[in-house]
C-alpha positions, 0 to 999 in steps of 0.5 A: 699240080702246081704252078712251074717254078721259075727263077729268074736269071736276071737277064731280061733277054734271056728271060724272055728267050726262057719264056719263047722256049717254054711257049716252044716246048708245051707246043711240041716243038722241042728241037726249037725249045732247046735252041732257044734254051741254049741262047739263055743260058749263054746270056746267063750261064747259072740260068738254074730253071732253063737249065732244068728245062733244058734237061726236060727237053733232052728227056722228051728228046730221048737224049739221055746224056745230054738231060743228065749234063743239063740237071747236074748244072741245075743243081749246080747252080742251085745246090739247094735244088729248088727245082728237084734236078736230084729227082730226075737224075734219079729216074735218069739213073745217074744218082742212087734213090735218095730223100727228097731235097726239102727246099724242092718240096717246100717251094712245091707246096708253097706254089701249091697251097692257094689251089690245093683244096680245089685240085684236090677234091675237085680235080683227083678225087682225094681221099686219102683222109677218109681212107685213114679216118674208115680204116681207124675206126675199122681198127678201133671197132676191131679191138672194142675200143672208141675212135676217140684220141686226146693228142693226135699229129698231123704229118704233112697237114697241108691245108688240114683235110686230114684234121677235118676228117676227124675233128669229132675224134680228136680233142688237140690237133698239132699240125707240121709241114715244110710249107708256110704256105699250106701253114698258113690255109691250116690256121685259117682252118681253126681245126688245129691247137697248134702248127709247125713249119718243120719237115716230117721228121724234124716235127716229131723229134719236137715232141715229147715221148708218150705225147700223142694217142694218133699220129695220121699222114694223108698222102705225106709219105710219098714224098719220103724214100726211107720210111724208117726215120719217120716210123721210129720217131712216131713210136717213140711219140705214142702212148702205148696204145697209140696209132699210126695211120697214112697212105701210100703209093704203091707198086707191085715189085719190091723195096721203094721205086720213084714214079713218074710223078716224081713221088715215092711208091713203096710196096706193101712187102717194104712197109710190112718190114718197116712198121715191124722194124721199127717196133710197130703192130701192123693193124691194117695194110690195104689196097686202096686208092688215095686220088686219081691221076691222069682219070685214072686211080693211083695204086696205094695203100692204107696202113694202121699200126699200134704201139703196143 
């Protein structure tokens, strides 16, 4: 996905010794990798990313203890957890699920948003955006009405595929992400009136009530745990006969898990309980595959929901 985050540490030695140890560690020879890891971070101990490296090693290494010790000093050196050091505690089992840090998902996404398009369509088959626009216009045929929206939302708009996929059914298109980076392919775009730097949530709690006919999310979602806070908001924005329409991960157990991917599965039980919790009409609620992963299609879900 997108390139390694790296921060440098402000040691040209131990830098260096960072770059040996990486070139180490993607050869397999991770007793050696973490040596030289340890090195750096004695020449400079808030060494945030070979501290996080050190931590991936001992998780190859199968050395529990040791990873959980090495992300707590990556998020202590960087409380703004650029790196995500919180994500792999958590599949480590040392900290309860929780959101993700925003700053870990903008730097994600601003190193991503060059080549997201390509990798995307190119490389895991993306679909996500015709799943919701086949889904909508499923839901829409249902209830005798057109596919045709006034004011529709982009959640997590990325580089507008979403936007693309129903540029012909939406007359005023807003699009929020965290990332200035994938802000600024979506302008290039012109498929948008309007964007915003703001997570998810925050984008919405912007808007007035009333104020939009479609709210979509393309594989956004995934990087929530908690989907209350996003649903209750997106609700509030509707016009009473307005849609919400996204895709998730999924699994088969119950309640939120975080894969190894390091994005949110939800199960279909969970999602059944939030749309109606937060005051929603489940329209929709389909398995479905949003992109590959791995050659292989990633378990997901496609949802619609009305405010009625």
């Amino acid at each position: 996905m997108p390139l390694r985050l790296f921060q440098t540490s402000g040691d040209l030695m131990a830098d260096r010794r960072f770059e040996f140890a990486r070139d180490l560690q993607l050869k397999g020879d991770l007793p050696a990798a973490a040596d030289l890891i340890e090195q750096a971070i004695e020449l400079a101990p808030n060494f945030t990313s070979a501290w996080f490296t050190l931590g991936e090693i001992r998780s190859q290494l199968g050395e529990r203890d040791k990873a959980i010790a090495a992300f707590r000093e990556a998020r202590r050196s960087d409380p703004e957890d650029q790196h995500g050091a919180r994500l792999h505690l958590i599949r480590l089992g040392d900290v309860q699920l929780s959101e993700m840090p925003k700053a870990y998902v903008q730097a994600l996404f601003d190193q991503y948003a060059p080549r997201f398009e390509h990798t995307l369509i190119n490389d895991l088959g993306y679909r996500a955006p015709s799943l919701i626009f086949k889904a909508v216009l499923a839901a829409r045929v249902a209830a005798k009405k057109p596919a045709l929206f006034k004011r529709a939302i982009d959640l997590g708009c990325g580089t507008g595929l979403a936007a693309a996929a129903f540029a012909r059914q939406v007359d005023h298109f807003t699009g929020i992400d965290l990332s200035p980076g994938m802000i600024k392919q979506a302008r290039a775009t012109d498929l948008y009136a309007e964007l915003e730097i703001a997570d998810m949530i925050e984008g919405l709690r912007g808007k007035g009530d009333a104020s939009a006919n479609l709210v979509v999310a393309a594989d956004a979602f995934v990087y929530l745990s908690d989907l209350a806070p996003v649903l209750s908001e997106a609700r509030r924005v509707l016009a009473p006969g307005g849609m919400l329409a996204f895709t998730l991960e999924t699994h088969d157990g119950s309640g939120i898990v975080l894969g190894e991917g390091l994005r949110y599965a939800h199960s279909a039980e969970y999602v059944r309980g939030a749309i109606a919790g937060a005051g929603l009409k489940l329209l929709t609620v389909e398995t479905a595959s949003p992109r590959n992963e791995n050659n292989e299609p990633v378990r997901g879900l496609v949802v619609v929901a009305e405010k009625t």
